[in-house]
LUMFIFI-77449 format. One record per residue (C-alpha): residue in one letter; x, y, z. Coordinates in steps of 0.2 Angstrom, whole numbers, padded with zeros to 4 digits, always signed. Layout:
AXYZ
...
//
This chain:
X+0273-0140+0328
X+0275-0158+0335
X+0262-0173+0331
X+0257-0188+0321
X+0259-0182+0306
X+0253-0192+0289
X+0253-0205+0284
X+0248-0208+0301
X+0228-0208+0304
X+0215-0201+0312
X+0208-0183+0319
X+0225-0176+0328
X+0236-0179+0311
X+0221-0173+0300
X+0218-0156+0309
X+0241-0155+0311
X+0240-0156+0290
X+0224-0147+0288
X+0234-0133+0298
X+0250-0135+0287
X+0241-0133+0272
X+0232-0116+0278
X+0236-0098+0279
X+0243-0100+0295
X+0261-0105+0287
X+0260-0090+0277
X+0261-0082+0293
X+0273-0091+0302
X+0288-0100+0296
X+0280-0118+0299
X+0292-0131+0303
X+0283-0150+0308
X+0289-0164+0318
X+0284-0183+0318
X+0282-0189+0335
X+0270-0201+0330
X+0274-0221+0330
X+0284-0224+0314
X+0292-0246+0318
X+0280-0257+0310
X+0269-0265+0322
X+0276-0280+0336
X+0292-0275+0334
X+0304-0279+0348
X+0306-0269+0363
X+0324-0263+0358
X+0319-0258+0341
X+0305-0245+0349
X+0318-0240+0361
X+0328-0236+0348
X+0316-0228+0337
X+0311-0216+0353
X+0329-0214+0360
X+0333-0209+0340
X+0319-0196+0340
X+0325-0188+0356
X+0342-0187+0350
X+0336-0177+0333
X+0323-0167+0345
X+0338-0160+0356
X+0348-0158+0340
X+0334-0146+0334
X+0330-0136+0352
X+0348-0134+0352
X+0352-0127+0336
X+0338-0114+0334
X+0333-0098+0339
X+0319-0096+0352
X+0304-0104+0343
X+0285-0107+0350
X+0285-0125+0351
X+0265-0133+0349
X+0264-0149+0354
X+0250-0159+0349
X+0245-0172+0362
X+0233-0183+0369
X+0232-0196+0386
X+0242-0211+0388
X+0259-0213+0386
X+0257-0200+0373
X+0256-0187+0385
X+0272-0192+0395
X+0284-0194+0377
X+0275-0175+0373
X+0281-0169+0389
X+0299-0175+0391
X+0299-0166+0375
X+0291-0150+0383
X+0303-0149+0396
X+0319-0151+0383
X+0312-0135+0374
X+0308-0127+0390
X+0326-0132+0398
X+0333-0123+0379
X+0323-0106+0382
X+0309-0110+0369
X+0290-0106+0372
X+0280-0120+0372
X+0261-0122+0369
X+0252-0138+0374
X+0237-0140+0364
X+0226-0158+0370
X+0216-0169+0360
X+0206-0184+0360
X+0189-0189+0374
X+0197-0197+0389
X+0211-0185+0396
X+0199-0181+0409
X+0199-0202+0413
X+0217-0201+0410
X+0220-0189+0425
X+0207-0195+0438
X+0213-0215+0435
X+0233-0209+0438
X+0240-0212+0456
X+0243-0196+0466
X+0260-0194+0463
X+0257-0196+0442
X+0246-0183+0446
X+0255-0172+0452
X+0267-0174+0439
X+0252-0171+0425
X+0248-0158+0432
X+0265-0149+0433
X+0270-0155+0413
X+0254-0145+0411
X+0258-0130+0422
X+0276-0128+0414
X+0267-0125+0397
X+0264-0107+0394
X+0248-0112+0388
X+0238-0125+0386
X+0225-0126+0373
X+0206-0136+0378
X+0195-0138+0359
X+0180-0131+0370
X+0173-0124+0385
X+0165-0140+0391
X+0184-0147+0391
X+0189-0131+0402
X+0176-0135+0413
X+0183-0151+0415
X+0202-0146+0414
X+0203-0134+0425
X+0202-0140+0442
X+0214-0156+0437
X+0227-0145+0429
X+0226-0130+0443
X+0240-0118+0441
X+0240-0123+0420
X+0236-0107+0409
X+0221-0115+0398
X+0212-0107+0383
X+0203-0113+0370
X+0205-0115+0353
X+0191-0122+0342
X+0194-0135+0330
X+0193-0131+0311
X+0190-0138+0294
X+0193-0132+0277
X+0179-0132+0266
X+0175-0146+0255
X+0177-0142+0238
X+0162-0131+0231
X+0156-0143+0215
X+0149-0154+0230
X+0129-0158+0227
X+0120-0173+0237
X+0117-0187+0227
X+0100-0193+0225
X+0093-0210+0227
X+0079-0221+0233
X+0094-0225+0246
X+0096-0217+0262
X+0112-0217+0265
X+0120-0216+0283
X+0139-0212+0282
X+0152-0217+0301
X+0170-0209+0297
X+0180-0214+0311
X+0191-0228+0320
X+0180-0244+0319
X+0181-0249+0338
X+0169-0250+0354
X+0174-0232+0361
X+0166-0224+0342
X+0150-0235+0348
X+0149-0243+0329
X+0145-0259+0336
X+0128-0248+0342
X+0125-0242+0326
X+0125-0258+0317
X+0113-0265+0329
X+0102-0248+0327
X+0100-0253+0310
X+0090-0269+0315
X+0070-0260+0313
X+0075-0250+0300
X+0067-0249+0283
X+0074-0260+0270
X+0082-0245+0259
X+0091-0237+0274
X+0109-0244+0272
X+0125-0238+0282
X+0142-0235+0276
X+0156-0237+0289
X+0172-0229+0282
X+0188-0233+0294
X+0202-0242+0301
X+0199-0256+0315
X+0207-0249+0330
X+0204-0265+0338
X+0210-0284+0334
X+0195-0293+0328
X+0184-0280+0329
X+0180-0279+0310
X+0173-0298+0310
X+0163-0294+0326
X+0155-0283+0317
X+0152-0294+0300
X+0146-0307+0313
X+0133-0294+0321
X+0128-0289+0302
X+0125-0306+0296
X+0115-0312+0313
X+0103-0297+0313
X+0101-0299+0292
X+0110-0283+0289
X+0126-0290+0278
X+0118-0281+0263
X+0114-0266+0270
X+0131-0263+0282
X+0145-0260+0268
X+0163-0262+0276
X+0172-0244+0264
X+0189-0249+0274
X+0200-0230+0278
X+0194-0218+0268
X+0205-0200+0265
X+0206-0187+0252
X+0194-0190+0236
X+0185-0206+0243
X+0182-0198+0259
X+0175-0181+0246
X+0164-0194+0237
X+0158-0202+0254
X+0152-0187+0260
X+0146-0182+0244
X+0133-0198+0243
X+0128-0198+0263
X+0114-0192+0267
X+0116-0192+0287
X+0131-0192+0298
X+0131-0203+0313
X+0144-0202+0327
X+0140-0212+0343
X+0154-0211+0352
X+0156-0212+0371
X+0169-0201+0374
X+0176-0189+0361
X+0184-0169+0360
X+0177-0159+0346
X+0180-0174+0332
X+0185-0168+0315
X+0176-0180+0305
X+0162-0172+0312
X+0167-0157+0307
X+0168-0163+0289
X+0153-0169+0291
X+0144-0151+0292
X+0158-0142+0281
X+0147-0156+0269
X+0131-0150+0273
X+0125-0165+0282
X+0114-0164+0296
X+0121-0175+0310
X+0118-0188+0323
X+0129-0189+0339
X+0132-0192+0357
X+0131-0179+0371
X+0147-0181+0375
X+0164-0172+0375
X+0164-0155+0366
X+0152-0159+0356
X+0136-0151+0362
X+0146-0135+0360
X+0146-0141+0340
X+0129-0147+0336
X+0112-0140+0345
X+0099-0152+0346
X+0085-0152+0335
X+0096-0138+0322
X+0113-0144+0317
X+0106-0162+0321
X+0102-0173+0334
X+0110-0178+0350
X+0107-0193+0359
X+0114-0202+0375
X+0128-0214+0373
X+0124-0233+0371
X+0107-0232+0370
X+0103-0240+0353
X+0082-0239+0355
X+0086-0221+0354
X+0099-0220+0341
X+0088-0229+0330
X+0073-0218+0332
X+0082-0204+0329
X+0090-0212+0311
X+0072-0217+0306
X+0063-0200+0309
X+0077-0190+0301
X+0079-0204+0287
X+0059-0202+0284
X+0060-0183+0283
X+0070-0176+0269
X+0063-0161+0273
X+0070-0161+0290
X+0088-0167+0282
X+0088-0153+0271
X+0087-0140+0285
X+0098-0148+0297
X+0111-0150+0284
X+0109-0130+0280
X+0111-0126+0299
X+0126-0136+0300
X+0136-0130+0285
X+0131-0112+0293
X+0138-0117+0309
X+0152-0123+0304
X+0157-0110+0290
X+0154-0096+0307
X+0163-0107+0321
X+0173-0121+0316
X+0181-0117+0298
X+0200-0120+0297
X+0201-0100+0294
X+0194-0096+0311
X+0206-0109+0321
X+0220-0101+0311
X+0214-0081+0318
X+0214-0090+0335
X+0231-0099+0334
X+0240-0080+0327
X+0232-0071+0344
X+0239-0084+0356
X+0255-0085+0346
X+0257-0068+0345
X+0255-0067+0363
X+0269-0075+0368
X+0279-0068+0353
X+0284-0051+0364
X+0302-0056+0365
X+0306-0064+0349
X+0316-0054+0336
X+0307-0041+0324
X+0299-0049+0310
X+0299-0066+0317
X+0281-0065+0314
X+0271-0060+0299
X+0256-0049+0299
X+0243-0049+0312
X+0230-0059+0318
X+0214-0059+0306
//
């Protein structure tokens, strides 16, 4: 299984560890592959070069010197996508099966924005997979008529559970929790400005990194021009028992993304028992219902993003509901354990000629 793995951030290398630390390597002998970034950052162009020519070199190393294998690449758009399927063809060129599986909101941008001939060659990385896995049926929808002649399915995302002994706190505060990349395409800069109109004891919490230069004092500047510096708090990256503890003390999750797959901080959100706020983008109206799990609402429109916070902020009642729905939702559809059943049928469907025993057990 190929990815950014940890301590690399974000949803791809969360669900990758998430994965690793579930039943499915009780069922398959797991073996993990960095392909994520690992030179600091501005390095020099020789010094990536080498970094990349140096993880080729192991990659062909360990092609080479295995037994057929099912190879899962995890992989998004951008130059991603090309570095994933050079590494795709070198498995493919050694005799291993190989299972694509896409991530992230814009591939469907990525495809239409390529020239014809890049294309063409997108399309035939995909098609030379022997499948390639969409995270909903809005994305294979989308996918299919770009990547014609590419054998798609869909795998939904998962989530372990957070751990039982979690209990809302309770406070005069309302508290409104972002877990994400803090940049323009998550639309925080939307929910900051939502916030202006809001009752006083309304605060929001934005736990992330800044995915783009400056864009954490852009966002102290917009907090302090609107009168919000003491209502906006700054968490920085959150993971393991602080991001717990953050979901522990919200008492509403807000996504506004403008593009997005099926994100796993939202995901944690309802494995939390939060209801939710998002956009109607992506693969998430196949997550969240509106009006049950939470509330959807069109992409940059912060008069309605802010409406929506204050009715569900003045309706504990509501809250309490929606947060049910959503832990129900996601304990049916989207726990880790469900991904895993999902993952053991395709593997096992492409297992046919490997060696007896190569596999353990059966789906489910």
């Amino acid at each position: 299984m190929t990815g950014p793995l940890s301590p690399a951030i974000g949803g791809m290398a969360t669900f990758i560890s998430d994965l690793a630390k579930s039943r499915l390597a009780r069922h398959v002998h797991l073996q993990l592959f960095n392909t994520g970034k690992t030179t600091p950052p501005n390095q020099p162009l020789y010094r990536r070069v080498s970094a990349r020519l140096s993880l080729l070199r192991r990659w062909w190393k360990l092609v080479s010197g295995s037994p057929r294998l099912i190879v899962h690449f995890h992989s998004c758009s951008g130059l991603t996508y090309w570095l994933d399927g050079l590494l795709l063809l070198l498995a493919r060129v050694r005799g291993h099966s190989t299972v694509l599986h896409i991530h992230g909101g814009f591939f469907d941008v990525f495809l239409d924005g390529l020239p014809g001939p890049l294309q063409a060659m997108a399309r035939q990385l995909a098609r030379s997979a022997d499948r390639v896995i969409v995270l909903s049926d809005e994305w294979f929808l989308k996918l299919a008529p770009r990547l014609t002649g590419a054998s798609l399915s869909v795998v939904l995302n998962g989530v372990p559970p957070i751990p039982a002994s979690l209990v809302h706190d309770q406070s005069d505060q309302i508290r409104i929790l972002f877990l994400g990349d803090l940049c323009t395409q998550k639309g925080v800069l939307d929910l900051v400005r939502s916030m202006d109109g809001l009752p006083d004891h309304v605060h929001l919490f934005l736990a992330g990194a800044e995915a783009e230069a400056g864009f954490l004092q852009i966002l102290r500047s917009e907090s302090v021009t609107l009168g919000l510096e003491n209502r906006v708090h700054l968490l920085g990256l959150v993971s393991g028992d602080s991001k717990i503890e953050c979901l522990r003390r919200a008492d509403l999750f807000v996504l506004p993304s403008y593009a997005e797959g099926v994100p796993i901080s939202l995901l944690e959100a309802m494995s939390a028992g939060l209801p939710v706020v998002a956009t109607h983008v992506g693969g998430i109206p196949s997550v969240v219902e509106d009006g049950k799990q939470g509330r959807l609402v069109i992409p940059g429109n912060v008069d309605e993003l802010r409406r929506v916070i204050g009715e569900l902020a003045a309706d504990p009642t509501n809250r309490r509901l929606m947060g049910q729905a959503a832990y129900q939702r996601w304990r049916e559809q989207f726990n880790i354990e469900r991904t895993v059943d999902q993952l053991l049928a395709l593997y096992g469907s492409l297992s046919k000629d490997c060696p007896s025993g190569s596999f353990h057990g059966r789906p489910g």
